[in-house]
C-alpha positions in Angstrom: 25.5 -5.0 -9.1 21.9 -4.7 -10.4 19.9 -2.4 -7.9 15.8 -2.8 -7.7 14.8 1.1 -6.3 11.3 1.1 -4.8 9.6 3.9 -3.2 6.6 4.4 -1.1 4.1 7.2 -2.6 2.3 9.5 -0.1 4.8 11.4 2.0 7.6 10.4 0.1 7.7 10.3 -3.4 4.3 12.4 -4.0 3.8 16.1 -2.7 0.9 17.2 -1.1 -0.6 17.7 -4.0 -0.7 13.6 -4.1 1.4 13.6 -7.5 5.1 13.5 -8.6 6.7 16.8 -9.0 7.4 17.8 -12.5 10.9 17.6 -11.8 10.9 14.3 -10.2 8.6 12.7 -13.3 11.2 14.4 -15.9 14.4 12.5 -14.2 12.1 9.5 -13.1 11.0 8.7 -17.3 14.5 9.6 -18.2 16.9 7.0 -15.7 14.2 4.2 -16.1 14.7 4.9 -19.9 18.0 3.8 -19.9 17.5 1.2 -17.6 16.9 2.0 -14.0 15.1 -0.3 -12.1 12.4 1.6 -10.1 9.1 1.2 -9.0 6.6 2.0 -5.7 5.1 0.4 -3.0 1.9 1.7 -1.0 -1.1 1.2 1.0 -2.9 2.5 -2.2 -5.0 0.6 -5.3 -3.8 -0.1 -8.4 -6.6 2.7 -9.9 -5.3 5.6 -6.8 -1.9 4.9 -7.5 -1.9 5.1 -11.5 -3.7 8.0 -11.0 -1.2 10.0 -8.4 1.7 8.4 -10.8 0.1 9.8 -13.8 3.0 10.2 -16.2 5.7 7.8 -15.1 7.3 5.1 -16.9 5.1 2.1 -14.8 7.2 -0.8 -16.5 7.8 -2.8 -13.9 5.6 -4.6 -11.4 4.0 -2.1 -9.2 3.2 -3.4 -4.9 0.0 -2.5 -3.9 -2.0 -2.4 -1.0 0.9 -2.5 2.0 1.8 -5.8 0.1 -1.0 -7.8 -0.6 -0.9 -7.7 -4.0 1.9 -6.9 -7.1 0.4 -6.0 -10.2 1.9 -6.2 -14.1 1.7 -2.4 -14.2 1.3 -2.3 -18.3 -1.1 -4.4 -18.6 -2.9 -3.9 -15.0 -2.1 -8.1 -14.5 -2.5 -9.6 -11.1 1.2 -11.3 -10.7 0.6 -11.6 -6.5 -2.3 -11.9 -4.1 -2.0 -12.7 -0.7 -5.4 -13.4 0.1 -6.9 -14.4 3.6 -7.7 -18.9 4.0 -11.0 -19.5 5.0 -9.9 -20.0 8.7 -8.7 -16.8 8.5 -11.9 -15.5 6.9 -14.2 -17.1 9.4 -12.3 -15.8 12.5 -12.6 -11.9 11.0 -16.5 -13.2 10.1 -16.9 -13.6 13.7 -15.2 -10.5 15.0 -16.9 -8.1 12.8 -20.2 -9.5 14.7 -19.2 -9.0 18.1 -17.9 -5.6 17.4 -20.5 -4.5 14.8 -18.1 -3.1 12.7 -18.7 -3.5 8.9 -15.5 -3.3 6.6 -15.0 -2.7 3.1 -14.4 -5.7 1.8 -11.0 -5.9 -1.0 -11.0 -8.9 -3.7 -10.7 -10.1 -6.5 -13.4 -12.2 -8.2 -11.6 -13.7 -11.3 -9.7 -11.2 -12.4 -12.3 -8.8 -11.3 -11.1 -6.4 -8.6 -14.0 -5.4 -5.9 -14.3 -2.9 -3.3 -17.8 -4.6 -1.8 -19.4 -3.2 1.2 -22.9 -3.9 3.2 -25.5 -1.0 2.3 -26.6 1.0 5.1 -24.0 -0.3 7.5 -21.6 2.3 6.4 -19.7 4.6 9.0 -19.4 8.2 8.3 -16.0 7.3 7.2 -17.1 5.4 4.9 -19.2 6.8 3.3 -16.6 9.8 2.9 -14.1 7.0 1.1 -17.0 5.7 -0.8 -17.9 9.5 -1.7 -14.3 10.3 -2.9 -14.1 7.1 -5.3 -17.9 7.5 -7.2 -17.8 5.8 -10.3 -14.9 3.7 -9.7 -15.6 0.7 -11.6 -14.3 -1.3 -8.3 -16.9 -0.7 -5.9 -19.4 -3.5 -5.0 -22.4 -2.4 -2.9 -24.0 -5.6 -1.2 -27.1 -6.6 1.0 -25.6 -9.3 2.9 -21.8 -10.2 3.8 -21.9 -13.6 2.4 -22.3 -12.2 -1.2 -18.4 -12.0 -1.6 -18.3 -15.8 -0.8 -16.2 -17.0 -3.2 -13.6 -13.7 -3.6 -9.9 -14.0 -3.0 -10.5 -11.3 -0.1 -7.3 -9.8 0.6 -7.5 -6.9 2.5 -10.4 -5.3 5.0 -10.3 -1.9 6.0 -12.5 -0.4 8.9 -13.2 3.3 9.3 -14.7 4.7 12.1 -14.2 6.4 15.4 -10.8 5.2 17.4 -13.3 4.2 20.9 -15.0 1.9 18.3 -12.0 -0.1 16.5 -10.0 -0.3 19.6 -11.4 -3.6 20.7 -11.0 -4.9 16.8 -7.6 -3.5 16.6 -6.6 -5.2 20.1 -7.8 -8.9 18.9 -6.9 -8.6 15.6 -3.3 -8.1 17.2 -3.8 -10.7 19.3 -4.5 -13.4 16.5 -1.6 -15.8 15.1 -1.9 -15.1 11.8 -3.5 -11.8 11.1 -2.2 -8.1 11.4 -3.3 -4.6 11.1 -2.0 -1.6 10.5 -4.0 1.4 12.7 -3.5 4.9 12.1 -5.6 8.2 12.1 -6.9 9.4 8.4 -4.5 12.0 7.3 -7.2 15.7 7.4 -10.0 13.5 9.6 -10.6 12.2 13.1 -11.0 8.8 12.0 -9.1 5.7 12.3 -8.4 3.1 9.4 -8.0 -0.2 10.8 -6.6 -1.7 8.1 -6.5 -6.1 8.3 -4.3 -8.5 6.1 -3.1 -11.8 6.6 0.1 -11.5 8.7 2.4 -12.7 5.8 1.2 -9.5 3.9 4.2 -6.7 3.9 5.6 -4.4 1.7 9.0 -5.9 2.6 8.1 -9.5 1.3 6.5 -8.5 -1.7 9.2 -6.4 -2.4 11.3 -9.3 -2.4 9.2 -10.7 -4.7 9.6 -8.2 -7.0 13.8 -8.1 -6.9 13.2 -11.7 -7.2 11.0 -11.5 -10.5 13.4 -8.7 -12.3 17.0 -10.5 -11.0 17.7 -7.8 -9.0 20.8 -7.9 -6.9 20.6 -4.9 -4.0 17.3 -3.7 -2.7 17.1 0.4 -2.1 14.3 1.4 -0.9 12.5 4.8 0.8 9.9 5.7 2.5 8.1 7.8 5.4 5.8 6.0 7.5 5.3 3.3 10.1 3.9 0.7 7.2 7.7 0.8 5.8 9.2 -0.8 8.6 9.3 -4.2 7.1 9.9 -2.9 3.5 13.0 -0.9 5.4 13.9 -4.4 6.6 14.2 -5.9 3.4 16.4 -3.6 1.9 19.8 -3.8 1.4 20.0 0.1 1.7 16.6 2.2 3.0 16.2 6.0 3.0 13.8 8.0 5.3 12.5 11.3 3.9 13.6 14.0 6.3 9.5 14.6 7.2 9.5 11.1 8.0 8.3 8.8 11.1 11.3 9.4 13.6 10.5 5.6 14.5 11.6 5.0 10.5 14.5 6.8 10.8 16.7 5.6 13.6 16.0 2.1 11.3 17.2 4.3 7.9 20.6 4.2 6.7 20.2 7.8 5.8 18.2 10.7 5.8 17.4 12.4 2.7 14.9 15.7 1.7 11.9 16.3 2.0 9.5 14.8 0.2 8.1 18.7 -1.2 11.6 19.2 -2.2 11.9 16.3 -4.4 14.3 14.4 -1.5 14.2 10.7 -3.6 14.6 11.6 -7.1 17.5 14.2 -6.2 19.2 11.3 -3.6 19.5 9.0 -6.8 20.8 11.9 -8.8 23.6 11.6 -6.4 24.0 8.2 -6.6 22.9 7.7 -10.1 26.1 5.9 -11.2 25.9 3.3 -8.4 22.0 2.1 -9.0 22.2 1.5 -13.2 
């Protein structure tokens, strides 16, 4: 059987040093060399991700974003790109008001992708993401919302203080067709509300992907709370042993740490059985 191995980043395949261990990137270049399927899912950008992946073998179609959109990793390609309807878009237009909460805004225009944002509406946790990312070709400053009128928006995310997003958060889970996911800032107090139409998952694009490569089995690992659905995917899914207990009692195995290289020395294991 032809197995598809995907892998969420940040707590699992990446250290705290947000990169792959030399060890892992060694082993990593060497099985997709002769054939492994791998590849990595995550809440990140196509530009974050590259960059924290620096080094691997990015052949096949990279999932981006919690799901939202799959990318040709060689060539940077949009393949997938789940973006919101314009029902959709008007309801979130609406809520934003009432709440006065002003989200980055994720899209493409074209091929273009843009991070846009309203100047001088920004939270301090904003302007602490926007601070980290200066000179990213991606970032959009606007006057108005309405300016991205016309973008495939995908994705919104809201920073800010937990008393102010809990309202947002509380409709947005409320709504038929849209979904967040809401958790603290890894290091800060803040929250990251993070919106996408309700079809959006790392588990469906994920499918995509063992679709597009005529994959077989679906192996999969991860850490956090955004994996459930890519966990429920899978034919086989792995929680790091510093993973979400939630995760876990859904794994079917435990496996090391993600500072001790747990994924790439699991497949060592079980090299035999994914080529």
């Amino acid at each position: 059987m032809k197995s598809l191995l995907i892998s969420d980043l940040d707590g699992t395949l990446l250290t705290s040093k947000e990169c792959i261990s030399g060890y892992s990137l060694e082993r990593l270049n060497e099985w997709i060399d002769k054939g492994l399927l791998f590849t990595y899912a995550t809440a990140r950008s196509f530009n974050s991700a590259a960059k924290a992946c620096w080094g691997l073998r990015q052949i096949y179609p990279v999932i981006l974003y919690n799901g939202a959109v799959i990318i040709e990793a060689k060539s940077g390609r949009m393949l997938c790109n789940n973006h919101f309807n314009a029902g959709q878009l008007a309801f979130l237009k609406d809520l934003f008001a009432r709440h006065d909460v002003w989200p980055l805004a994720y899209s493409f225009c074209g091929e273009k992708e843009r991070v846009s944002w309203v100047e001088g509406k920004e939270s301090e946790g904003v302007l602490r993401y926007l601070r980290r990312r200066q000179g990213d070709p991606r970032l959009n400053p606007i006057r108005v919302r309405e300016e991205v009128a016309g973008d495939d928006i995908f994705y919104f995310n809201c920073i800010g203080r937990k008393e102010d997003l809990d309202a947002l958060r509380k409709e947005v889970d409320e709504s038929f067709d849209i979904k967040c996911i809401y958790e603290q800032e890894t290091y800060q107090t803040d929250y990251w509300c993070e919106i996408m139409p309700r079809t959006t998952s790392k588990g469906a694009a994920a499918r995509n992907v063992k679709d597009m490569l005529g994959a077989d089995r679906l192996v999969v690992f991860g850490d956090g709370a955004n994996d459930i659905d890519l966990f429920a995917a899978a034919d086989a899914c792995y929680a790091v042993r510093n993973a979400d207990e939630k995760l876990k009692e859904r794994a079917t195995g435990v496996i090391g740490y993600c500072e001790e290289d747990g994924v790439v020395k699991f497949i060592a294991e079980h090299l035999e059985e994914y080529r």
